[in-house]
N, CA, C and O atoms as a CHARMM CRD file, in Angstrom:
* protein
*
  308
    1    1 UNK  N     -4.89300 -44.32500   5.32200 PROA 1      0.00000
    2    1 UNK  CA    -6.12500 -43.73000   4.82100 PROA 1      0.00000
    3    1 UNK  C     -5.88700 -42.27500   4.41200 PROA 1      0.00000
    4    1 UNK  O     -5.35300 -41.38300   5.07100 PROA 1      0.00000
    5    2 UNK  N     -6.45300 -42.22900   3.05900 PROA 2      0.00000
    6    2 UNK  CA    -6.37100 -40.66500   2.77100 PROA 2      0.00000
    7    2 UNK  C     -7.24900 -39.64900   3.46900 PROA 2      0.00000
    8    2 UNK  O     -8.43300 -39.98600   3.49600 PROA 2      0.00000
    9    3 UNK  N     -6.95600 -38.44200   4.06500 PROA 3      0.00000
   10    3 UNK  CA    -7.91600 -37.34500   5.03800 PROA 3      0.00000
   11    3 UNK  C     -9.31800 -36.90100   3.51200 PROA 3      0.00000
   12    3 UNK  O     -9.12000 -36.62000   2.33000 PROA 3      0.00000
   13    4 UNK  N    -10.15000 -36.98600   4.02100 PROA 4      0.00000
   14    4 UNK  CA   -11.27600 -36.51300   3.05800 PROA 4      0.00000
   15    4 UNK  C    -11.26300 -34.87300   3.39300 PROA 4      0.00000
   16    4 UNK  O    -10.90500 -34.46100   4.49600 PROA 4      0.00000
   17    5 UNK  N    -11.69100 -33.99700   2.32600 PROA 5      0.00000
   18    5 UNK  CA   -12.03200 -33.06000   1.87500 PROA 5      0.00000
   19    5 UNK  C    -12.86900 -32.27100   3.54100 PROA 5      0.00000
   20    5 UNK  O    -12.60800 -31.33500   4.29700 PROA 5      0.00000
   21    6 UNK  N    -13.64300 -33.04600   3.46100 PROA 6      0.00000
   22    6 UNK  CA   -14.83900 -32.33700   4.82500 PROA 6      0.00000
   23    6 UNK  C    -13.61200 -32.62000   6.30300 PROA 6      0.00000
   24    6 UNK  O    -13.82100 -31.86800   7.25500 PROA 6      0.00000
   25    7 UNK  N    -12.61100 -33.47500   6.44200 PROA 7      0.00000
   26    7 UNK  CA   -12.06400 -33.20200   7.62500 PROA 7      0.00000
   27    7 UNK  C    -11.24500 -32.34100   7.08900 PROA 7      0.00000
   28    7 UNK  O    -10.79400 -31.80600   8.10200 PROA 7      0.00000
   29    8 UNK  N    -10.36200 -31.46000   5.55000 PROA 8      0.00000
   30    8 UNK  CA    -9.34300 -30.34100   5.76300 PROA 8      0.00000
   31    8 UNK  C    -10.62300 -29.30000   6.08200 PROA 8      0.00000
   32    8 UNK  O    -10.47400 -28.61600   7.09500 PROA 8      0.00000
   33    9 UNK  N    -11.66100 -29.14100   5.45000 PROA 9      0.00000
   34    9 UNK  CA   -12.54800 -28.00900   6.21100 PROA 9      0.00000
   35    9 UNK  C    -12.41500 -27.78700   7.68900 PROA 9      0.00000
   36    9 UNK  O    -12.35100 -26.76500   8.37300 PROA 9      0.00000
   37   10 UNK  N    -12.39400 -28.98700   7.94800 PROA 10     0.00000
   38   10 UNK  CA   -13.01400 -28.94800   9.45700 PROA 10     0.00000
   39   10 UNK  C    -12.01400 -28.33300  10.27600 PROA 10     0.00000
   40   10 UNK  O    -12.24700 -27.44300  11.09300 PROA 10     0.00000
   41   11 UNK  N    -10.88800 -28.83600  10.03200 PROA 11     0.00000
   42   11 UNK  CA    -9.42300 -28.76200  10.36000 PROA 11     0.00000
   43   11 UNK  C     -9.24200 -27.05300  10.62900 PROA 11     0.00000
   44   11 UNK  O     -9.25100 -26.28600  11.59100 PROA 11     0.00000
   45   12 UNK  N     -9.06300 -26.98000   9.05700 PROA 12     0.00000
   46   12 UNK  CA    -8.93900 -25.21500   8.95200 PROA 12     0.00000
   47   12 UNK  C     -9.87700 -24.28800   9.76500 PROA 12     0.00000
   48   12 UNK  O     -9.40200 -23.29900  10.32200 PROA 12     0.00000
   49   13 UNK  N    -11.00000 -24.53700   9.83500 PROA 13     0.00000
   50   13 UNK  CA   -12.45800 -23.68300  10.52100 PROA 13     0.00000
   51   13 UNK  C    -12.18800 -23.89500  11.87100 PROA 13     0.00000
   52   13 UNK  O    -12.76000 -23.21400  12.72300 PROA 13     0.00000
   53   14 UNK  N    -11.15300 -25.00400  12.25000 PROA 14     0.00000
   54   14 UNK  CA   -11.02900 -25.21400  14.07400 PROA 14     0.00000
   55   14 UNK  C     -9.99700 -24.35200  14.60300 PROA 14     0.00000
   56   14 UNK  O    -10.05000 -23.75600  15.67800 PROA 14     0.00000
   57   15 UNK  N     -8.72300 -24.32500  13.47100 PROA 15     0.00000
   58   15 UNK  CA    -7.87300 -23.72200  13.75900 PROA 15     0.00000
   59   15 UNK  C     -7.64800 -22.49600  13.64600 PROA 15     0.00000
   60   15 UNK  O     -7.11600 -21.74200  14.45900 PROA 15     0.00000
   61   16 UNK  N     -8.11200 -22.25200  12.48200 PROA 16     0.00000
   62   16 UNK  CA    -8.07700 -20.64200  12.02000 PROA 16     0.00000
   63   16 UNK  C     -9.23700 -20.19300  13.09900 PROA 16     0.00000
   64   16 UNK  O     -9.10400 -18.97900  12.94000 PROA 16     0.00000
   65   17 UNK  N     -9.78800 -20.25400  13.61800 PROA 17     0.00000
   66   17 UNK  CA   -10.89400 -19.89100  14.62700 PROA 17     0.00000
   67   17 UNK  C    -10.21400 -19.80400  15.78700 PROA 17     0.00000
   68   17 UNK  O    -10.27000 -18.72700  16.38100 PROA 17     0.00000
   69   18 UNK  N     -9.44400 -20.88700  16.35300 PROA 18     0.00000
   70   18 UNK  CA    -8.57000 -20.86900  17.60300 PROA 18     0.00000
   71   18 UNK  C     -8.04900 -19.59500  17.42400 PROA 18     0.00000
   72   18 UNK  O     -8.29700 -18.81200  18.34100 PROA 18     0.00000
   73   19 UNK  N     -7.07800 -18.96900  16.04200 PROA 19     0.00000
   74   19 UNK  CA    -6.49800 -18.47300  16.24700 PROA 19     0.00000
   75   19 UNK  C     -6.86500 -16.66800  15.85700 PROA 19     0.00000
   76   19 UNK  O     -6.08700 -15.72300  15.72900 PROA 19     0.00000
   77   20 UNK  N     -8.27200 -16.73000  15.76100 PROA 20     0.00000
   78   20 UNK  CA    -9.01200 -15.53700  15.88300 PROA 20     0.00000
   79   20 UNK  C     -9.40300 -15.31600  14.39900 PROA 20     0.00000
   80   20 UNK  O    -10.11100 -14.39400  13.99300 PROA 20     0.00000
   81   21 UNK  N     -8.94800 -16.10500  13.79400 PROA 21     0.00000
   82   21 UNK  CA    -9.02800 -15.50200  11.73300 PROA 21     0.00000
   83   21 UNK  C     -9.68900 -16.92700  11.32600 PROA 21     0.00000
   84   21 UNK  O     -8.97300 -17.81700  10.86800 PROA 21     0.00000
   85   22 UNK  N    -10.95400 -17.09100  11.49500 PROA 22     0.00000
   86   22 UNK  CA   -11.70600 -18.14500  10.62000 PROA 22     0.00000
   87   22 UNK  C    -11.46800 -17.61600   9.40300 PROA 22     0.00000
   88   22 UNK  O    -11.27400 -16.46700   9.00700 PROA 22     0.00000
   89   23 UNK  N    -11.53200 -18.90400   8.77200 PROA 23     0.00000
   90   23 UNK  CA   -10.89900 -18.52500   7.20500 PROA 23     0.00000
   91   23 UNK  C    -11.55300 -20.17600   6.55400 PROA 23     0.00000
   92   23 UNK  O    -11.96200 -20.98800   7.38400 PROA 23     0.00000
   93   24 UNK  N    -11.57700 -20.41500   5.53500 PROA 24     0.00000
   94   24 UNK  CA   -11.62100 -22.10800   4.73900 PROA 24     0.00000
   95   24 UNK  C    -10.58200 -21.78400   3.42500 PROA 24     0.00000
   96   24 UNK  O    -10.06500 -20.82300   2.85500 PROA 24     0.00000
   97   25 UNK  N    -10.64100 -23.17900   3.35800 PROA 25     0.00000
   98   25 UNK  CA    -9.52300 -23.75400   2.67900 PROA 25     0.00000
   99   25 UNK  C    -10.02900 -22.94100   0.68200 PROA 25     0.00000
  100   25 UNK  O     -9.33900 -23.00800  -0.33500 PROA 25     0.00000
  101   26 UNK  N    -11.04300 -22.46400   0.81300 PROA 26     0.00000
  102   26 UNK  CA   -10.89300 -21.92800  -0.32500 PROA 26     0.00000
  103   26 UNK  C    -10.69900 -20.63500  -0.48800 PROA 26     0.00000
  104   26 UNK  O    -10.48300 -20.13500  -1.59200 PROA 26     0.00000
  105   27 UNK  N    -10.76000 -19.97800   0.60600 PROA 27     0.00000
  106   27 UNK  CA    -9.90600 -18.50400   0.59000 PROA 27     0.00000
  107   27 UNK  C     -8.57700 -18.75500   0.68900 PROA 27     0.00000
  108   27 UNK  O     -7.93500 -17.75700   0.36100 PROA 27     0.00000
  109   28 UNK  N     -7.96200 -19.58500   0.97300 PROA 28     0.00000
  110   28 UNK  CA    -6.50300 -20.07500   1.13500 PROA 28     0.00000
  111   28 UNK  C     -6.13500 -20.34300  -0.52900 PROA 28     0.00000
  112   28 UNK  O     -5.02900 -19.98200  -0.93100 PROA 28     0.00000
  113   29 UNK  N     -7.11500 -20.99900  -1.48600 PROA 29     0.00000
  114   29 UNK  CA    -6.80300 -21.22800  -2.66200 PROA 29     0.00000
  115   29 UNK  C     -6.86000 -19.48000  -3.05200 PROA 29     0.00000
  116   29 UNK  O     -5.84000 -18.93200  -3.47100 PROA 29     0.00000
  117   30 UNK  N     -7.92800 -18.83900  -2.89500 PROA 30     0.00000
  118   30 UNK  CA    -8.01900 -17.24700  -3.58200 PROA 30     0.00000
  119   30 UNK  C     -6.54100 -16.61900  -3.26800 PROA 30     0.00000
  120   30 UNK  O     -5.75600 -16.13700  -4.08500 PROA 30     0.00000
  121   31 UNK  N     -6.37300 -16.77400  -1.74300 PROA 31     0.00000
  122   31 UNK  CA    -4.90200 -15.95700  -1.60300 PROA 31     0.00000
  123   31 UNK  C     -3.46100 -16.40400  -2.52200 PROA 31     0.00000
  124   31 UNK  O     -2.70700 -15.60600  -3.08000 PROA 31     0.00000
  125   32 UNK  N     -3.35700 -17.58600  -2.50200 PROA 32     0.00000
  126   32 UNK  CA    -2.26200 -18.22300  -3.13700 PROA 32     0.00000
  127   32 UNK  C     -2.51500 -18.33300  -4.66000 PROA 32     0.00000
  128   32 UNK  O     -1.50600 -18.43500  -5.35800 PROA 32     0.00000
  129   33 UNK  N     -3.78300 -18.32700  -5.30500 PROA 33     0.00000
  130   33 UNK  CA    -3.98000 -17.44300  -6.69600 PROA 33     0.00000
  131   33 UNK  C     -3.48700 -15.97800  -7.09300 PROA 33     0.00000
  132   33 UNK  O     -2.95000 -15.70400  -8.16700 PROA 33     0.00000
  133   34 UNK  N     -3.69400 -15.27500  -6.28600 PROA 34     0.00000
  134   34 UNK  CA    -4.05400 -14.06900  -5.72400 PROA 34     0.00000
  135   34 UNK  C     -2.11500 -13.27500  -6.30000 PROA 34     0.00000
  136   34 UNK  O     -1.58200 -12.53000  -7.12200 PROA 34     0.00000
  137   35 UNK  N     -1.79800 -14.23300  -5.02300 PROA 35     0.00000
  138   35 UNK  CA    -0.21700 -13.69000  -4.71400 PROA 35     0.00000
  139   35 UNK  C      0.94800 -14.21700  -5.95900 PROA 35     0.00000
  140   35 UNK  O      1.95700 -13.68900  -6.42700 PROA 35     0.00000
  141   36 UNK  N      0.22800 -15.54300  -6.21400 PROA 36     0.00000
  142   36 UNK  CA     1.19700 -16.14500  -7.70900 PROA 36     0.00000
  143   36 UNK  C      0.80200 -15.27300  -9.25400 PROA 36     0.00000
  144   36 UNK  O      1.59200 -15.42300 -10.18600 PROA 36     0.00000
  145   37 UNK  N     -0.21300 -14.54100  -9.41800 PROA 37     0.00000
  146   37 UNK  CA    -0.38100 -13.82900 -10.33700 PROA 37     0.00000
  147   37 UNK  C      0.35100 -12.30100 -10.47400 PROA 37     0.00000
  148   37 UNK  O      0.34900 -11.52100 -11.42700 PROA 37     0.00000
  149   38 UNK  N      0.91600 -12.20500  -9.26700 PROA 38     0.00000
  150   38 UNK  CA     1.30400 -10.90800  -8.81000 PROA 38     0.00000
  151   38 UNK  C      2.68500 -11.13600  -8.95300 PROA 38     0.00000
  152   38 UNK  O      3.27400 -10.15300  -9.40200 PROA 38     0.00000
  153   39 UNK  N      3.41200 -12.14200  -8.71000 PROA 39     0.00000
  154   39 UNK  CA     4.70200 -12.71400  -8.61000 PROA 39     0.00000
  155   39 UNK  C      5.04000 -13.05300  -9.90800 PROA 39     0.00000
  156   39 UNK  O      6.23000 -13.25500 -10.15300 PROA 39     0.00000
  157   40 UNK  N      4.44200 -13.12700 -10.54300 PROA 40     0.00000
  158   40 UNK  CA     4.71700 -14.26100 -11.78300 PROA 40     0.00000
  159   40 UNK  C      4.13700 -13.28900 -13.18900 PROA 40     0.00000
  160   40 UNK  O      4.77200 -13.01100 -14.20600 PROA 40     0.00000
  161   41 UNK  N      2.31300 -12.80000 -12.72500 PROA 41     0.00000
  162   41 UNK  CA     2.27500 -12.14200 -14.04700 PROA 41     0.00000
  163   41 UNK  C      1.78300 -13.38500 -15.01700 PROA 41     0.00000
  164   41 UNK  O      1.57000 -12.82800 -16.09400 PROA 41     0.00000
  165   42 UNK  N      1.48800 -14.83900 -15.17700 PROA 42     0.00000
  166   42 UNK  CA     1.29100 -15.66700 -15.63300 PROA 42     0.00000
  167   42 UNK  C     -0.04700 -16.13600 -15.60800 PROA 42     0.00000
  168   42 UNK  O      0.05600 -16.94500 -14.68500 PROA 42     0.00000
  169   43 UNK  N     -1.06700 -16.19000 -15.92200 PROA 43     0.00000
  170   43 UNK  CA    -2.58000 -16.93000 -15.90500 PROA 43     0.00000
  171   43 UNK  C     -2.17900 -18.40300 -16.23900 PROA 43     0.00000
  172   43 UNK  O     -2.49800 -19.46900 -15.71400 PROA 43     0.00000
  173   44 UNK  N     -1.36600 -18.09200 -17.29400 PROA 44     0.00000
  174   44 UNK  CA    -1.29700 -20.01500 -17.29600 PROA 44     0.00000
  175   44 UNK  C     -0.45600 -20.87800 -16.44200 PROA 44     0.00000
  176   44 UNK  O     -0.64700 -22.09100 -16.36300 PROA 44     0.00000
  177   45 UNK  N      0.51400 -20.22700 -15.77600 PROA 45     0.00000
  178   45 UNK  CA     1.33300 -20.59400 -15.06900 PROA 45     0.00000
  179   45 UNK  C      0.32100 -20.65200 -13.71000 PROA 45     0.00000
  180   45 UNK  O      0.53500 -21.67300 -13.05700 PROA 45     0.00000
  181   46 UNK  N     -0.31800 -20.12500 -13.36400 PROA 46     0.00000
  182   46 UNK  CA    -0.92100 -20.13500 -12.29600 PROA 46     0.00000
  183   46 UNK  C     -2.54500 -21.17200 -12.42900 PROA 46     0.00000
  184   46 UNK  O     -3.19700 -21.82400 -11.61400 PROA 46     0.00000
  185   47 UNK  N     -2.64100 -20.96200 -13.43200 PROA 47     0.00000
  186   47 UNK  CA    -3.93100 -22.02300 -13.51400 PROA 47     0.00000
  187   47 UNK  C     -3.30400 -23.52300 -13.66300 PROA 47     0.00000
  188   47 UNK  O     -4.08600 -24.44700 -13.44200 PROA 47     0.00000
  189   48 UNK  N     -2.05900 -23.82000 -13.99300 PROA 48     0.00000
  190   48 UNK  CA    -1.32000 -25.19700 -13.66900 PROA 48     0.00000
  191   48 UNK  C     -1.15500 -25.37600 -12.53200 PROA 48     0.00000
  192   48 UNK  O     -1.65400 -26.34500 -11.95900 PROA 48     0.00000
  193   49 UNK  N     -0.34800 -24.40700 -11.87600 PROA 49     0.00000
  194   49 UNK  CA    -0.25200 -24.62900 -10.28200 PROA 49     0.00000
  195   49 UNK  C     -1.36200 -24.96100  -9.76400 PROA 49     0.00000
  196   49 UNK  O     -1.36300 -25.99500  -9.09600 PROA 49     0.00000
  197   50 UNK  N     -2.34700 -24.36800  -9.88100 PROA 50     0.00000
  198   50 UNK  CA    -3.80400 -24.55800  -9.37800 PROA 50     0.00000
  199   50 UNK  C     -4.67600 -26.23100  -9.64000 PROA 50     0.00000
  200   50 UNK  O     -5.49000 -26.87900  -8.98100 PROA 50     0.00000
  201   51 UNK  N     -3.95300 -26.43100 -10.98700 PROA 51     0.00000
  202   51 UNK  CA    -4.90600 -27.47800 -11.36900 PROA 51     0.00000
  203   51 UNK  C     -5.62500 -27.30100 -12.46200 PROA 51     0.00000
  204   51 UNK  O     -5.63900 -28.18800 -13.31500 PROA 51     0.00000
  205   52 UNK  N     -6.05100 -26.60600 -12.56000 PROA 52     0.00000
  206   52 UNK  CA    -7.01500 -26.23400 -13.77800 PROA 52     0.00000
  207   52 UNK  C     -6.55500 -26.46500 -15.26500 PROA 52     0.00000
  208   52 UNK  O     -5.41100 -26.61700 -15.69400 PROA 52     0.00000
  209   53 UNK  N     -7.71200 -26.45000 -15.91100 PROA 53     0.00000
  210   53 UNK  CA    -7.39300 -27.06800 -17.45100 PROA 53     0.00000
  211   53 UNK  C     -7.26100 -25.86700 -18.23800 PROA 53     0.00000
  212   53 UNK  O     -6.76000 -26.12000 -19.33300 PROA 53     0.00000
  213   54 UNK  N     -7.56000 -24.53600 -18.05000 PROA 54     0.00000
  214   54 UNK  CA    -8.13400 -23.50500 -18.45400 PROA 54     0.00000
  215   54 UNK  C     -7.95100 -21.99700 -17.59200 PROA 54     0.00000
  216   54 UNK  O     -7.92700 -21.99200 -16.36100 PROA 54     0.00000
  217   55 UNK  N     -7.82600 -20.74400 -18.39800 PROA 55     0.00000
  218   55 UNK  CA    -7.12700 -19.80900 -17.64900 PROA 55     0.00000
  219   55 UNK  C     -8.33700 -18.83000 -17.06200 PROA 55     0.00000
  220   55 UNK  O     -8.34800 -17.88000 -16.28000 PROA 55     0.00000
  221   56 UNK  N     -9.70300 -19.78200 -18.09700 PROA 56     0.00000
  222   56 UNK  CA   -11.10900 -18.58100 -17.60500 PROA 56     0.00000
  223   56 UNK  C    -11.35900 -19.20800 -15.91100 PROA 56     0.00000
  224   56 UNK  O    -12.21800 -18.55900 -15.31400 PROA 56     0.00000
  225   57 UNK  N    -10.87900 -20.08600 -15.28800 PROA 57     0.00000
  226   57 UNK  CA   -11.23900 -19.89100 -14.21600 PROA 57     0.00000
  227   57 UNK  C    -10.31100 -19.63700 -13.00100 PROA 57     0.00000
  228   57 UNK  O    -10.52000 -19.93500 -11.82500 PROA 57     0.00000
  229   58 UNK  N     -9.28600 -19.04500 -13.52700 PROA 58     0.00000
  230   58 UNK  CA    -8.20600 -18.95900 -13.13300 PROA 58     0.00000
  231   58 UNK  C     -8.17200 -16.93500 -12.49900 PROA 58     0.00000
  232   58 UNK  O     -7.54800 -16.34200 -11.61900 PROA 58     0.00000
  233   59 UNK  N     -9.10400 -16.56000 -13.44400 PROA 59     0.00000
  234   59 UNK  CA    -9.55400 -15.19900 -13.25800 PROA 59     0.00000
  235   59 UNK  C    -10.78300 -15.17800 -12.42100 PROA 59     0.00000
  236   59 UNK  O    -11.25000 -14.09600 -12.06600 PROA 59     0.00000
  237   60 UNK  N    -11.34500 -16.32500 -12.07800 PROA 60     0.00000
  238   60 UNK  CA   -11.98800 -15.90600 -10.64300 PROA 60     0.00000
  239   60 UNK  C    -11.14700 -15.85900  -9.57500 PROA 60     0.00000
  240   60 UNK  O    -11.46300 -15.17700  -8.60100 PROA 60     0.00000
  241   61 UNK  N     -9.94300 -16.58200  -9.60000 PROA 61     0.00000
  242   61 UNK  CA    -8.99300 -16.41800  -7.88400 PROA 61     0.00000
  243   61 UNK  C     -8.33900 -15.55000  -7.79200 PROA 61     0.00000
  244   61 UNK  O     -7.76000 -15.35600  -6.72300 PROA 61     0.00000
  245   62 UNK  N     -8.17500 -14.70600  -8.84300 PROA 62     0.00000
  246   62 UNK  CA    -7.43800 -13.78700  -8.72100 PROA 62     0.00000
  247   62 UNK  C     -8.15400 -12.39200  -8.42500 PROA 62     0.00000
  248   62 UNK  O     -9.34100 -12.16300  -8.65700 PROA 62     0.00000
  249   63 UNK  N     -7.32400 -11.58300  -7.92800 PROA 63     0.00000
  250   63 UNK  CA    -7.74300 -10.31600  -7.38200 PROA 63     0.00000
  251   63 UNK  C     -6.37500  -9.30700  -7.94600 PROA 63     0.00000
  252   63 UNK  O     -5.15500  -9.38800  -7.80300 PROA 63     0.00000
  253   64 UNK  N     -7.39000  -8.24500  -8.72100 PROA 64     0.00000
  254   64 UNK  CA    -6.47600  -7.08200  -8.95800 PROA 64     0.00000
  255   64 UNK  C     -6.55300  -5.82600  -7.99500 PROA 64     0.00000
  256   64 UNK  O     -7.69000  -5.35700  -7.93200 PROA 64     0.00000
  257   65 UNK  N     -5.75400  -5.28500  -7.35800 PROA 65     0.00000
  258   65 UNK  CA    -5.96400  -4.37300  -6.80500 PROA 65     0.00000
  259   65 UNK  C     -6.28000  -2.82200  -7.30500 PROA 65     0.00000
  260   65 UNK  O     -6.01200  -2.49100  -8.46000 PROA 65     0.00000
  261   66 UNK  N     -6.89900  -1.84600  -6.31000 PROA 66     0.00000
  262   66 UNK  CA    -7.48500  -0.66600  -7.30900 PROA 66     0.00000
  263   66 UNK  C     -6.12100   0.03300  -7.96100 PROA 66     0.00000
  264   66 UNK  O     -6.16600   0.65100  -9.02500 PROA 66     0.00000
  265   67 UNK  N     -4.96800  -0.13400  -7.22900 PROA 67     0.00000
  266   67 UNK  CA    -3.81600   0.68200  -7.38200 PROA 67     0.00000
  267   67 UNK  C     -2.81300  -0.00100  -8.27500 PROA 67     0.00000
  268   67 UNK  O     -1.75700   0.53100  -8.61800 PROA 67     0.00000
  269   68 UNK  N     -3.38400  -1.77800  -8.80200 PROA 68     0.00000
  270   68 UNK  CA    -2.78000  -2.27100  -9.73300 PROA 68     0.00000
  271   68 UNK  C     -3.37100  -1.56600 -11.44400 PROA 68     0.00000
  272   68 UNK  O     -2.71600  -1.09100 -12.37200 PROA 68     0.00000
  273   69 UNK  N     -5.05500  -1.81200 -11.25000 PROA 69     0.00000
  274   69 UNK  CA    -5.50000  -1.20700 -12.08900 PROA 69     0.00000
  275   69 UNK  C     -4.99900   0.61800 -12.43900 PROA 69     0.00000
  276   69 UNK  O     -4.55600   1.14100 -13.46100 PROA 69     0.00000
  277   70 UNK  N     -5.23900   1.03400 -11.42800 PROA 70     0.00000
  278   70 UNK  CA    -4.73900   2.44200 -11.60800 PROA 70     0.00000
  279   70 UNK  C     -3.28700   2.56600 -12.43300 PROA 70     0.00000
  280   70 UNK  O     -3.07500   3.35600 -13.35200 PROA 70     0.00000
  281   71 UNK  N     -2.48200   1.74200 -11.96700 PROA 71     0.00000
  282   71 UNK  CA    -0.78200   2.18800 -13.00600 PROA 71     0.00000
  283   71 UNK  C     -0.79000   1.11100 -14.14100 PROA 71     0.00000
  284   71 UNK  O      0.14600   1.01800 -14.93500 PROA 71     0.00000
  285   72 UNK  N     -1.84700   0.33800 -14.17900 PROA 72     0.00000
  286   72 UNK  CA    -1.78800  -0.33600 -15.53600 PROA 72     0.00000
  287   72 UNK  C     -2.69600   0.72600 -16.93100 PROA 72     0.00000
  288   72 UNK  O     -2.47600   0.83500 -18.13700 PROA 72     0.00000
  289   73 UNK  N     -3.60200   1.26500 -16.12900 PROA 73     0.00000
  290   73 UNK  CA    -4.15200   2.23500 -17.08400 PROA 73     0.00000
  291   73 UNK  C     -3.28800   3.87400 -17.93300 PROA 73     0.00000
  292   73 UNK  O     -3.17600   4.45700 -19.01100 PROA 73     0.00000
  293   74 UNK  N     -2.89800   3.93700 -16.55000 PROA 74     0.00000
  294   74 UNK  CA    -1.52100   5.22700 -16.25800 PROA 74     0.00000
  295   74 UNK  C     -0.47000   4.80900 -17.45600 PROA 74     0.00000
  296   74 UNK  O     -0.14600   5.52300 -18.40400 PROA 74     0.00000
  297   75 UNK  N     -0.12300   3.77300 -17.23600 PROA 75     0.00000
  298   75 UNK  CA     1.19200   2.83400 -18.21100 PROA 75     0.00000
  299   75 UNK  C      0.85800   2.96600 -19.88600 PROA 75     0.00000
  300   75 UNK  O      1.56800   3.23000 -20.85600 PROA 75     0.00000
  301   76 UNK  N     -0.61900   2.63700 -19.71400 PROA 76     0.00000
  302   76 UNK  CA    -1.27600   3.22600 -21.16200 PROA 76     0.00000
  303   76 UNK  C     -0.81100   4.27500 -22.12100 PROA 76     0.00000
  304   76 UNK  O     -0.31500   4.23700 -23.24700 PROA 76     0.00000
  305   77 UNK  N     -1.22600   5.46300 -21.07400 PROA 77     0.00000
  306   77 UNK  CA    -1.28300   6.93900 -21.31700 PROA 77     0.00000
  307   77 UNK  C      0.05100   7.20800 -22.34900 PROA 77     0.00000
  308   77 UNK  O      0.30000   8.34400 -22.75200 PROA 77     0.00000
């Protein structure tokens, strides 16, 4: 039998709780968006990994930091 969706929730919210850092399985997708855009530099490469058909939603998991923005603007100059 395949595990359904509502037991990896459950799973993650039991454990990550045991272990003091409740967290769900879709901040786990934000981080590993997050860290492959940073590594890589790729939207499309990372919206495949992800699954996705498309790179506009690929820029919701991702997170730029203030100090990424800051030397990308700097880099401008």
């Amino acid at each position: 039998m395949r595990i359904t969706t509502i037991s990896v929730d459950r799973l993650v919210k039991k454990y990550s709780t045991a272990f003091g850092r409740p967290t769900t399985p879709h901040k786990f997708r934000h981080s590993l968006a997050t860290e492959l855009i940073q590594k890589t530099g790729s939207e499309t490469l990372v919206a495949s990994i992800l699954g996705q058909t498309t790179t506009s939603a690929t820029r919701l998991y991702t997170h730029i930091t203030a100090n990424e923005r800051k030397n990308i603007m700097e880099s401008m100059q």
